[in-house]
N, CA, C, O and CB atoms as a CASP TS submission, in Angstrom:
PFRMAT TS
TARGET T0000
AUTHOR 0000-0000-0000
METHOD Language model
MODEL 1
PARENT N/A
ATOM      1  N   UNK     1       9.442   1.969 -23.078  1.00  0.00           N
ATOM      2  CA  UNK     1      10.330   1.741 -21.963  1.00  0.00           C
ATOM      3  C   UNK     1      11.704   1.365 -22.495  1.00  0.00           C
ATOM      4  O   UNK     1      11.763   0.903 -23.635  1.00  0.00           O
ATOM      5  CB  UNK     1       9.775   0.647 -21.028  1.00  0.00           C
ATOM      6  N   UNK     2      12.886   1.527 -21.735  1.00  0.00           N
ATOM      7  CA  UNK     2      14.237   1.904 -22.588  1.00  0.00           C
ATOM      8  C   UNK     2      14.675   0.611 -21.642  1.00  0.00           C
ATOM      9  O   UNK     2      14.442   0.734 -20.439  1.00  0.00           O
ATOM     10  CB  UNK     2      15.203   3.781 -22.471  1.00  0.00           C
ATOM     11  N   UNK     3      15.062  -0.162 -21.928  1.00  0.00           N
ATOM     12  CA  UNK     3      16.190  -1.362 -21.896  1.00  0.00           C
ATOM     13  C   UNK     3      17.210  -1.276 -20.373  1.00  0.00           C
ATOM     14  O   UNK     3      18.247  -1.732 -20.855  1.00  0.00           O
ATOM     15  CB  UNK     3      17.347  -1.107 -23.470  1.00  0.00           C
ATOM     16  N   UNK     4      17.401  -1.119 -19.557  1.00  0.00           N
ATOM     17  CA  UNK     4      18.192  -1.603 -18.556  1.00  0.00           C
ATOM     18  C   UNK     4      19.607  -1.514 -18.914  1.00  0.00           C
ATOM     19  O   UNK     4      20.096  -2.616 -19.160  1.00  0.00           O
ATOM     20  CB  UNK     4      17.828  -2.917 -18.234  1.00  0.00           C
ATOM     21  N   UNK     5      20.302  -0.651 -19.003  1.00  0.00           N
ATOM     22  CA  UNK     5      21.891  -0.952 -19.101  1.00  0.00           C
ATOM     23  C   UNK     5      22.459  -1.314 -16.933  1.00  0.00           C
ATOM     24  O   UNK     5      22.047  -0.972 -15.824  1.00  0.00           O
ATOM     25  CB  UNK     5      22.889   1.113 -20.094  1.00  0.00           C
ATOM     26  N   UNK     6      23.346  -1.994 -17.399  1.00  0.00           N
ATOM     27  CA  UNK     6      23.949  -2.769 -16.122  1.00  0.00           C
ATOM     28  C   UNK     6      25.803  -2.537 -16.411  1.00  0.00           C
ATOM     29  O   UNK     6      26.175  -2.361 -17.571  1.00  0.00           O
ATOM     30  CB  UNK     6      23.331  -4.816 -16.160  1.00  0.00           C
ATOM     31  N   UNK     7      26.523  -2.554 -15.617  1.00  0.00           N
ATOM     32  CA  UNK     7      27.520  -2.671 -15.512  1.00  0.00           C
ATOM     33  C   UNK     7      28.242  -3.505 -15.199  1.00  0.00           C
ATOM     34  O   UNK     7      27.739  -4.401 -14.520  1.00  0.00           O
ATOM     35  CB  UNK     7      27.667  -2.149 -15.187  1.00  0.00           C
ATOM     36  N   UNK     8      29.537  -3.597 -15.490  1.00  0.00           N
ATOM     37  CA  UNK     8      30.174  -4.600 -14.770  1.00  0.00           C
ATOM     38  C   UNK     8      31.818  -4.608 -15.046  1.00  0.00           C
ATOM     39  O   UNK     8      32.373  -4.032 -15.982  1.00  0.00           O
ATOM     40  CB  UNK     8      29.481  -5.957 -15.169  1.00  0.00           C
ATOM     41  N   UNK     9      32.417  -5.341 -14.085  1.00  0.00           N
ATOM     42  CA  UNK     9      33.760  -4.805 -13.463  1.00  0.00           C
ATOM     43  C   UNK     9      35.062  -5.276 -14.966  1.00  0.00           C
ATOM     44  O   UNK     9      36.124  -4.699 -15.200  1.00  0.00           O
ATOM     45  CB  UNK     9      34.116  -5.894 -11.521  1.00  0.00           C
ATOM     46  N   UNK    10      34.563  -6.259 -15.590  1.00  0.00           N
ATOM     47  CA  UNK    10      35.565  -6.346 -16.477  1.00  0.00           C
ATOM     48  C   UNK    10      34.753  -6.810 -17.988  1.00  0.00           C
ATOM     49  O   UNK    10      33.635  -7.322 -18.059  1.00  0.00           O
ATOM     50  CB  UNK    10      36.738  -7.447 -15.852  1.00  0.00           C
ATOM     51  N   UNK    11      35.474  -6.541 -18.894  1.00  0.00           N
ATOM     52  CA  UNK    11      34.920  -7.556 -20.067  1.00  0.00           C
ATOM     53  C   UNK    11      34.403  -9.024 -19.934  1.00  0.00           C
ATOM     54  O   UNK    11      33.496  -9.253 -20.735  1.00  0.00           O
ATOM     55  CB  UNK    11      35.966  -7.734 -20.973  1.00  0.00           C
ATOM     56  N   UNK    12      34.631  -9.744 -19.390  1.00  0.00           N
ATOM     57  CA  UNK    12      34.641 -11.023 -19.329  1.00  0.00           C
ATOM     58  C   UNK    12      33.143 -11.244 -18.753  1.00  0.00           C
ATOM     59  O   UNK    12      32.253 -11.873 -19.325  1.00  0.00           O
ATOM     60  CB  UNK    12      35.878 -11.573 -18.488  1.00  0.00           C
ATOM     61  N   UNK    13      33.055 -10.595 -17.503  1.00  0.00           N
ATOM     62  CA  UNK    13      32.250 -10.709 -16.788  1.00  0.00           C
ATOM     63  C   UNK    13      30.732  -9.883 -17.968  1.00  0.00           C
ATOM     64  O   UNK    13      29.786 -10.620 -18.245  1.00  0.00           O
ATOM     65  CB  UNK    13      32.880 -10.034 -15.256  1.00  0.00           C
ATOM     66  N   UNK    14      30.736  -9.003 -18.288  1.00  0.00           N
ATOM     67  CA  UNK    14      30.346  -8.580 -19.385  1.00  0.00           C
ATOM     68  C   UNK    14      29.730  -9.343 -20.207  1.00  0.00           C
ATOM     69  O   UNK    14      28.529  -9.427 -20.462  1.00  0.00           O
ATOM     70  CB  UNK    14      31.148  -8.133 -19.888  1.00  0.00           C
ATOM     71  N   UNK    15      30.662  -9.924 -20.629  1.00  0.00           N
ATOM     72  CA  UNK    15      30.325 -11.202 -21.693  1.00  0.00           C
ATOM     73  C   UNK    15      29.600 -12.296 -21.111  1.00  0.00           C
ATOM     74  O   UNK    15      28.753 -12.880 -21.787  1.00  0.00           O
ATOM     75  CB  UNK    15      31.637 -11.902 -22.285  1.00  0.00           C
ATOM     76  N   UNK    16      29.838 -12.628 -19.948  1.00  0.00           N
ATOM     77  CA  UNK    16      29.255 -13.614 -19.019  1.00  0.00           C
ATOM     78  C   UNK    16      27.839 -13.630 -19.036  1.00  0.00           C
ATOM     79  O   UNK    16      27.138 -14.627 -19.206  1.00  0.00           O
ATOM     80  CB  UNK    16      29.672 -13.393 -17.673  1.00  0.00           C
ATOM     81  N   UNK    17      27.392 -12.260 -18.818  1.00  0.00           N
ATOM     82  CA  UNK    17      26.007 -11.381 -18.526  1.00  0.00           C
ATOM     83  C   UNK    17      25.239 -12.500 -20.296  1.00  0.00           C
ATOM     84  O   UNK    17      24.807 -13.634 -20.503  1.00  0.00           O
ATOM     85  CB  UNK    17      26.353  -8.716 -18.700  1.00  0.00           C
ATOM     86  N   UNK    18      25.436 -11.517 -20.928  1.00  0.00           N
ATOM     87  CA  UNK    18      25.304 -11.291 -22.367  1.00  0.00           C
ATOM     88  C   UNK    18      25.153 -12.509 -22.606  1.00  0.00           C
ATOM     89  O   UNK    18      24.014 -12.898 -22.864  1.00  0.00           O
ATOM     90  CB  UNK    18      26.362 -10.613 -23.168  1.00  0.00           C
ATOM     91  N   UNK    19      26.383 -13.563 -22.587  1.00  0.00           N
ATOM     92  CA  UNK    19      25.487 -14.825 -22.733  1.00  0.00           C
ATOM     93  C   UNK    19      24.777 -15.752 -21.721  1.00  0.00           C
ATOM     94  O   UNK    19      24.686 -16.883 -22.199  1.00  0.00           O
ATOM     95  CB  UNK    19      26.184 -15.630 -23.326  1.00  0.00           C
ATOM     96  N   UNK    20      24.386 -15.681 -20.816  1.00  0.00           N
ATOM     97  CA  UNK    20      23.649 -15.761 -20.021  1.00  0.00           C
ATOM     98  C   UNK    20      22.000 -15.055 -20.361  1.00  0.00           C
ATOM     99  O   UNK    20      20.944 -15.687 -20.397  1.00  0.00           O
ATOM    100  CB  UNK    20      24.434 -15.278 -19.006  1.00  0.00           C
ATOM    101  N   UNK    21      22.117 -14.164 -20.495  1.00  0.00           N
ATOM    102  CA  UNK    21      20.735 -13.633 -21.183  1.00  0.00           C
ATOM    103  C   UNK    21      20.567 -14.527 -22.236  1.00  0.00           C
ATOM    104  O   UNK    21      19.711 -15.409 -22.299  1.00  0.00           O
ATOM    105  CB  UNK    21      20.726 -12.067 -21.777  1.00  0.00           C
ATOM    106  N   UNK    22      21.611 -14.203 -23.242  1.00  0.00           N
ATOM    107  CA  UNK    22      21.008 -14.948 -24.571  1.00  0.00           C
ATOM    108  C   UNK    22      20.571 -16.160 -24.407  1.00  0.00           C
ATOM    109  O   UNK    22      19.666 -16.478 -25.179  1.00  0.00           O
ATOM    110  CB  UNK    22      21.910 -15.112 -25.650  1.00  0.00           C
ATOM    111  N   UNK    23      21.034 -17.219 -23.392  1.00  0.00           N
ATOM    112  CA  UNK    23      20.875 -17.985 -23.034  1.00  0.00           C
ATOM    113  C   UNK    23      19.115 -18.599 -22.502  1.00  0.00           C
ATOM    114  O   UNK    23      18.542 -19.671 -22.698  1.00  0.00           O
ATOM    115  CB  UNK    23      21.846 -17.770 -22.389  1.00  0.00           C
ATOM    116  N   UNK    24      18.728 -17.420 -21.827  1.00  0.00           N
ATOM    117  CA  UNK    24      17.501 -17.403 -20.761  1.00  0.00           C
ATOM    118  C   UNK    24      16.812 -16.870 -22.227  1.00  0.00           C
ATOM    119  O   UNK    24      15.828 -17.597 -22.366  1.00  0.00           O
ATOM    120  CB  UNK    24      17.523 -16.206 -18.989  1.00  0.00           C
ATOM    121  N   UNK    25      16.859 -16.210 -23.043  1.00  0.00           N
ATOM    122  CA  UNK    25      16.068 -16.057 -24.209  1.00  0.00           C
ATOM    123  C   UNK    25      15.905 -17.162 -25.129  1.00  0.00           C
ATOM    124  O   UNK    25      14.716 -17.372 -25.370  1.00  0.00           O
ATOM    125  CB  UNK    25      16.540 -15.060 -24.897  1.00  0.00           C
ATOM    126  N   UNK    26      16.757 -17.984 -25.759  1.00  0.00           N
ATOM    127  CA  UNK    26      16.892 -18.899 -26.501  1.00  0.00           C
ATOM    128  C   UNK    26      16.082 -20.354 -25.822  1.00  0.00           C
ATOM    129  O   UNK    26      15.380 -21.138 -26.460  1.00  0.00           O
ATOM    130  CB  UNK    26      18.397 -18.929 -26.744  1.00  0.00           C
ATOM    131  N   UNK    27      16.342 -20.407 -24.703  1.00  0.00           N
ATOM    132  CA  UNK    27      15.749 -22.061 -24.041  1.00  0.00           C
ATOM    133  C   UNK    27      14.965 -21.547 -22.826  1.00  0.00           C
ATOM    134  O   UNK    27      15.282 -22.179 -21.818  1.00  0.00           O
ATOM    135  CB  UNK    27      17.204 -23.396 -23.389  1.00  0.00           C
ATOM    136  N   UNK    28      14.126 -20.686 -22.622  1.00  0.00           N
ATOM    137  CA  UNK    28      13.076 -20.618 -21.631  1.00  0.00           C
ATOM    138  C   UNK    28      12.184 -19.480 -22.274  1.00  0.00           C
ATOM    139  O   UNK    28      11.098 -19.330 -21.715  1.00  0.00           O
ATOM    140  CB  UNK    28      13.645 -20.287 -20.058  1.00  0.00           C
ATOM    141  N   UNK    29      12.428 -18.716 -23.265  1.00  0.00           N
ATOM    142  CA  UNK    29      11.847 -18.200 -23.946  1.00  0.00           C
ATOM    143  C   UNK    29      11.759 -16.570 -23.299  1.00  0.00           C
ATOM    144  O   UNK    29      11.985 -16.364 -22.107  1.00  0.00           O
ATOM    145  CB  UNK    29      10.725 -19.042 -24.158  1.00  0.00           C
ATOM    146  N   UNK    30      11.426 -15.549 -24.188  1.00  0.00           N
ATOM    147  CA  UNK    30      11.309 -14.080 -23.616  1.00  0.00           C
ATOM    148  C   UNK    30      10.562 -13.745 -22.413  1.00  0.00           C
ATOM    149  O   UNK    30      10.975 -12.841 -21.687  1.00  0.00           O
ATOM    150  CB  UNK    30      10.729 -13.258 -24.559  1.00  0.00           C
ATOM    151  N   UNK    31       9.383 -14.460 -22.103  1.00  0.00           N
ATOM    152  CA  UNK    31       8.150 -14.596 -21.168  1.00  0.00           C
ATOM    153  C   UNK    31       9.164 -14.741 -19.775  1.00  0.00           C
ATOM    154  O   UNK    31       8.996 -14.005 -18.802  1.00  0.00           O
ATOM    155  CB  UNK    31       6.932 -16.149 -21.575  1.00  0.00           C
ATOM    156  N   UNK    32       9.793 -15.359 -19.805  1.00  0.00           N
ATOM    157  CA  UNK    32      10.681 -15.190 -18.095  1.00  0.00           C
ATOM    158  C   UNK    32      11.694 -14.071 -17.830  1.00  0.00           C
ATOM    159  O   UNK    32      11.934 -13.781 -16.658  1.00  0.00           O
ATOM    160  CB  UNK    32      11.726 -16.571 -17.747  1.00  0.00           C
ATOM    161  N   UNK    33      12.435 -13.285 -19.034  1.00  0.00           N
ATOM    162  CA  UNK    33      13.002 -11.847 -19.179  1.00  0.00           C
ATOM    163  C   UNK    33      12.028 -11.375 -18.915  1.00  0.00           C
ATOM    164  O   UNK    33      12.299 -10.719 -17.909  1.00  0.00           O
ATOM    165  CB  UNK    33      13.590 -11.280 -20.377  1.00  0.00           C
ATOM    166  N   UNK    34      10.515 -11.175 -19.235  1.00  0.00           N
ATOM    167  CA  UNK    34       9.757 -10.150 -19.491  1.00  0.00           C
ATOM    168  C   UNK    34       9.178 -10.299 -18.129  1.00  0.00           C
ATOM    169  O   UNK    34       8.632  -9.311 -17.638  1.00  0.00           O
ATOM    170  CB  UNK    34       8.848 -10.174 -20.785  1.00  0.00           C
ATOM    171  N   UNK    35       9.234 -11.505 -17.401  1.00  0.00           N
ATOM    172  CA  UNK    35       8.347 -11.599 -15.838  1.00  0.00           C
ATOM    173  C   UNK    35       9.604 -10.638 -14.939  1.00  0.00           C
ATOM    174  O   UNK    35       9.622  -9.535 -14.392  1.00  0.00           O
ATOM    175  CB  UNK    35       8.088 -13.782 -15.007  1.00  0.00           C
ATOM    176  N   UNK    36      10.522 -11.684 -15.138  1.00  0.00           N
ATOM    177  CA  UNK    36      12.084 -10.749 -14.677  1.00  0.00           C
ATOM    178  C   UNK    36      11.811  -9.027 -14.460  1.00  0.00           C
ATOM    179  O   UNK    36      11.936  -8.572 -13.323  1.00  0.00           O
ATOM    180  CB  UNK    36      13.464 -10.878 -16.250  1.00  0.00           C
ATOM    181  N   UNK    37      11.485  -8.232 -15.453  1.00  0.00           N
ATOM    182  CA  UNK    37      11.934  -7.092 -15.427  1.00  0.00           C
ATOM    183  C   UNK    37      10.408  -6.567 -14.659  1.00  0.00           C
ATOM    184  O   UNK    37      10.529  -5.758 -13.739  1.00  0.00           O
ATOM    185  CB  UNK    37      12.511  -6.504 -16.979  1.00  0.00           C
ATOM    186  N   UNK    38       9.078  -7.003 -15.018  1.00  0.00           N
ATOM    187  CA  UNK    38       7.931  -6.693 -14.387  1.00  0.00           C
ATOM    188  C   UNK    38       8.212  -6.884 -12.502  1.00  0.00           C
ATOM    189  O   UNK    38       7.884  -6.168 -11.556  1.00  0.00           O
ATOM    190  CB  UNK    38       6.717  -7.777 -15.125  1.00  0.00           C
ATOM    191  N   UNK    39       9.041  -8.332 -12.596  1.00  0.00           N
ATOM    192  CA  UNK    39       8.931  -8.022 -10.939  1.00  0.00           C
ATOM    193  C   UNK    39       9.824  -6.876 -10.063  1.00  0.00           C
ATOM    194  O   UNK    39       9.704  -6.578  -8.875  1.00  0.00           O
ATOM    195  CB  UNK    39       9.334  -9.384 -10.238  1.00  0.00           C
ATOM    196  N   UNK    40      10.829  -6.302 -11.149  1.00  0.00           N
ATOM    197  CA  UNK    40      12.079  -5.327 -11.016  1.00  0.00           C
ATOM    198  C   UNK    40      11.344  -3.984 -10.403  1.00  0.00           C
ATOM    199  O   UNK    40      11.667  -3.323  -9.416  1.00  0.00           O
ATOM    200  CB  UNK    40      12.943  -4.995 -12.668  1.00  0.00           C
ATOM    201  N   UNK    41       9.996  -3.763 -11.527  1.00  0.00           N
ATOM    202  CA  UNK    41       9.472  -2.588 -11.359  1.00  0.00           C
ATOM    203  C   UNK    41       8.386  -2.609 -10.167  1.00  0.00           C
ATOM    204  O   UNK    41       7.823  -1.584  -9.783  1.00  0.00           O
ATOM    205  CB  UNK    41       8.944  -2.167 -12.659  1.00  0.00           C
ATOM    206  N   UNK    42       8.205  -3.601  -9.747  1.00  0.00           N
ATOM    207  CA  UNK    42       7.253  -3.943  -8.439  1.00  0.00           C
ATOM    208  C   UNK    42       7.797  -2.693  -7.236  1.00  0.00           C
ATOM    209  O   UNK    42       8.953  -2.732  -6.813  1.00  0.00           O
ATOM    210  CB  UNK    42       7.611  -5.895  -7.763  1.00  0.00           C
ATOM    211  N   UNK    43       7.058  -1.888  -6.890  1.00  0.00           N
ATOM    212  CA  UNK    43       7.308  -1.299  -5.219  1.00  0.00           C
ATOM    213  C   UNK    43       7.992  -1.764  -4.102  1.00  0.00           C
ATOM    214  O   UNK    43       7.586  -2.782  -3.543  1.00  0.00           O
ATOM    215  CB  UNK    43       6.246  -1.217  -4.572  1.00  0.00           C
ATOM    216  N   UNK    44       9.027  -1.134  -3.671  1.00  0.00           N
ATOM    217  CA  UNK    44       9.526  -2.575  -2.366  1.00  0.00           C
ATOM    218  C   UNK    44       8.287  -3.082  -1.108  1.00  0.00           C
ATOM    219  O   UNK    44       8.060  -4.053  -0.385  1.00  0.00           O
ATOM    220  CB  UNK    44      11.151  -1.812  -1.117  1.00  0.00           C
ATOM    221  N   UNK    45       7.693  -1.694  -1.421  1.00  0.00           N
ATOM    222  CA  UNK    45       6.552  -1.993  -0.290  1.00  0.00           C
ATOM    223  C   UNK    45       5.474  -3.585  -0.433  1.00  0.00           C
ATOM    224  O   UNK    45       4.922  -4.175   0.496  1.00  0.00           O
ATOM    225  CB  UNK    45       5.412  -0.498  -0.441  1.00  0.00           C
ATOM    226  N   UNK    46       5.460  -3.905  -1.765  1.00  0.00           N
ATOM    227  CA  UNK    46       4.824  -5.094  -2.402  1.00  0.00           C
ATOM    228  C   UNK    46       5.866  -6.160  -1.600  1.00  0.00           C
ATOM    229  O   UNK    46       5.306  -7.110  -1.052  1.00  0.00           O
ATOM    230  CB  UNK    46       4.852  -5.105  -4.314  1.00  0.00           C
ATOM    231  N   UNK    47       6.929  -6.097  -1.519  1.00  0.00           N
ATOM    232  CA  UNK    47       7.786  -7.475  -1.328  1.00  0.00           C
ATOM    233  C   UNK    47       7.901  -7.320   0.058  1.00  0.00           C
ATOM    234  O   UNK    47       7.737  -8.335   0.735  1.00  0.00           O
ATOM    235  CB  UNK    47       9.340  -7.662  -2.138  1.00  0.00           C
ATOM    236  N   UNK    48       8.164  -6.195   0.660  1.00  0.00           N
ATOM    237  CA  UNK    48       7.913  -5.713   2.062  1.00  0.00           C
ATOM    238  C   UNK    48       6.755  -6.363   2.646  1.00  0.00           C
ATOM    239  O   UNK    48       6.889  -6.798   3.790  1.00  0.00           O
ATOM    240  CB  UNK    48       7.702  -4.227   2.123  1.00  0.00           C
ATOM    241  N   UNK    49       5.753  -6.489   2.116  1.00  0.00           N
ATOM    242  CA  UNK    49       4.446  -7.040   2.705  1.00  0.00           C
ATOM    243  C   UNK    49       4.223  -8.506   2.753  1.00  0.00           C
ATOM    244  O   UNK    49       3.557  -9.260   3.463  1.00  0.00           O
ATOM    245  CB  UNK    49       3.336  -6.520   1.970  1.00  0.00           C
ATOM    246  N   UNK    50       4.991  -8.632   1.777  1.00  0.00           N
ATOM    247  CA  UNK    50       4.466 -10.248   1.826  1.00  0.00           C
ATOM    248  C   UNK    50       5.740 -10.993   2.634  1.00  0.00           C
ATOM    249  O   UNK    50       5.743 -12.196   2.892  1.00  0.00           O
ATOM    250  CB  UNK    50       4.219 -11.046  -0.009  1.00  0.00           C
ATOM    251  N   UNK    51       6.799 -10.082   2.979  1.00  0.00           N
ATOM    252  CA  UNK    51       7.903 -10.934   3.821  1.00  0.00           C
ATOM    253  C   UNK    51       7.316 -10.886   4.936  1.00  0.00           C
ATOM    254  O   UNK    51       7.278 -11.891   5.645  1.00  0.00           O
ATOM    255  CB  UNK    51       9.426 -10.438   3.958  1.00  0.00           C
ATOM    256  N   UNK    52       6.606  -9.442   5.406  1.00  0.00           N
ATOM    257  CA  UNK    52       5.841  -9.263   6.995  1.00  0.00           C
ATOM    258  C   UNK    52       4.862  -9.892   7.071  1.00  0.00           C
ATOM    259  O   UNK    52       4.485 -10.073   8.229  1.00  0.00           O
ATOM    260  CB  UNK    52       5.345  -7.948   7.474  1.00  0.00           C
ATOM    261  N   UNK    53       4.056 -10.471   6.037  1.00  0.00           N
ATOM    262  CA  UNK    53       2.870 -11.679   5.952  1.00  0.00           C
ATOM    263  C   UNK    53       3.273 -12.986   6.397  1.00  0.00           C
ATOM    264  O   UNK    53       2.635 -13.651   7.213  1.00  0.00           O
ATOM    265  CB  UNK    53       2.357 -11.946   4.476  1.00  0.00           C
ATOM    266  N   UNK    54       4.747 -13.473   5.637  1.00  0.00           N
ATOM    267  CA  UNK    54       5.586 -14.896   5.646  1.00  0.00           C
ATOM    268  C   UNK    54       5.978 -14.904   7.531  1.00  0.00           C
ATOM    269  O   UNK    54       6.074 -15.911   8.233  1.00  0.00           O
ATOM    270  CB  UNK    54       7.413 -14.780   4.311  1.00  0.00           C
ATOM    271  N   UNK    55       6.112 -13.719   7.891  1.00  0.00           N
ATOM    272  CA  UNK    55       6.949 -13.401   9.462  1.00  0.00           C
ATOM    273  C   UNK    55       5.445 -13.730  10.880  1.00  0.00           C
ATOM    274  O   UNK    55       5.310 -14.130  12.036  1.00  0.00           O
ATOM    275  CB  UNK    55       7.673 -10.975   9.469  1.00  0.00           C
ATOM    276  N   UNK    56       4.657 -13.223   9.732  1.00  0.00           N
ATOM    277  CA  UNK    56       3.036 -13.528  10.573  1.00  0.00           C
ATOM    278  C   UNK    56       3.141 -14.880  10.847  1.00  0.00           C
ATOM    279  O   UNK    56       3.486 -15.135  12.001  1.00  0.00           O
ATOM    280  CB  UNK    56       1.444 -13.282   9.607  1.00  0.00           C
ATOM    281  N   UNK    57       2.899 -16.012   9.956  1.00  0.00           N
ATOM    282  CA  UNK    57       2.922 -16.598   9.917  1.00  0.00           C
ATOM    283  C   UNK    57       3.508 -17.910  10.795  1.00  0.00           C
ATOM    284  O   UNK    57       2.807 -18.786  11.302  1.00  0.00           O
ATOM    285  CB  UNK    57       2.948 -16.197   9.236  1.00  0.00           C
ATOM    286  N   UNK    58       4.782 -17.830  10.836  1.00  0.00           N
ATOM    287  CA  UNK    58       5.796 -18.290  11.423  1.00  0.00           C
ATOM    288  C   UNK    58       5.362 -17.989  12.809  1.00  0.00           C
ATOM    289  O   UNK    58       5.127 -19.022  13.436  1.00  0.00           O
ATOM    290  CB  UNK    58       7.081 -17.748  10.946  1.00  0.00           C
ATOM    291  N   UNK    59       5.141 -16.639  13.641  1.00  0.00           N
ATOM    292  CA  UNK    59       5.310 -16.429  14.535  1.00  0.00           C
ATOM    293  C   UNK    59       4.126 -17.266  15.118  1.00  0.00           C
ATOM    294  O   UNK    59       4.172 -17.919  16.160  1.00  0.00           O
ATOM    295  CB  UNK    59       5.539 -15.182  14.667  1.00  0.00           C
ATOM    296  N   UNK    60       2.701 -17.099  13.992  1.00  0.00           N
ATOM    297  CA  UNK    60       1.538 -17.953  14.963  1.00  0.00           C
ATOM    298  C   UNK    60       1.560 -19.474  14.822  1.00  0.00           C
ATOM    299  O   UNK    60       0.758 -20.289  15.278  1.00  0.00           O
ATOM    300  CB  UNK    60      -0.065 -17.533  14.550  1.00  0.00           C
ATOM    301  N   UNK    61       3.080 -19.749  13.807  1.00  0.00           N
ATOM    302  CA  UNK    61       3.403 -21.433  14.059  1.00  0.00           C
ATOM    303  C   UNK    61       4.172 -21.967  14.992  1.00  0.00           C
ATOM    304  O   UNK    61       4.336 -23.134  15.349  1.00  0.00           O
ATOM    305  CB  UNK    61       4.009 -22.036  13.044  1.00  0.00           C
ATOM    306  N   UNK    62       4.826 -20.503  15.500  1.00  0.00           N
ATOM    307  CA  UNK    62       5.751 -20.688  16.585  1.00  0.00           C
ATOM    308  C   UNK    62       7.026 -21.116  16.749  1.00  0.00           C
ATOM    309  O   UNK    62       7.585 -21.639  17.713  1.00  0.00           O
ATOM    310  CB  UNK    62       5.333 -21.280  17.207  1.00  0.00           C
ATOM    311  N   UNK    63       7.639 -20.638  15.007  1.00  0.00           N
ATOM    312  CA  UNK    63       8.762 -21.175  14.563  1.00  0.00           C
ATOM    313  C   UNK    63       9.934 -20.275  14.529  1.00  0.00           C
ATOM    314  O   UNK    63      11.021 -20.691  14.129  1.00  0.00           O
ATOM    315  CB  UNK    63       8.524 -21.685  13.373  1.00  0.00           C
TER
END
């Protein structure tokens, strides 16, 4: 699987990214990048369901 390139509007912001990652790699370790990109590839229909599950919910709490 090939790496994620992202864009962004200036250098700075760029750089922002970059250390920010390095950041989330260095003091929380690869395991939360690697949950990160697994939930990326999730179906919307997966997140779709569980918002219309959360909406169930509510409605039979009456909120």
């Amino acid at each position: 699987m090939r790496a994620r390139q992202e864009s962004h509007p200036t250098r700075e912001a760029a750089e922002a990214r970059v250390a920010e990652l390095n950041a989330a790699k260095h003091t929380t370790g690869t395991s939360t990048l690697a949950e990160q990109r697994k939930a990326g590839e999730l179906p919307f229909g997966h997140y779709a369901r569980g918002w219309l599950d959360a909406q169930a919910v509510k409605v039979r709490a009456g909120s």
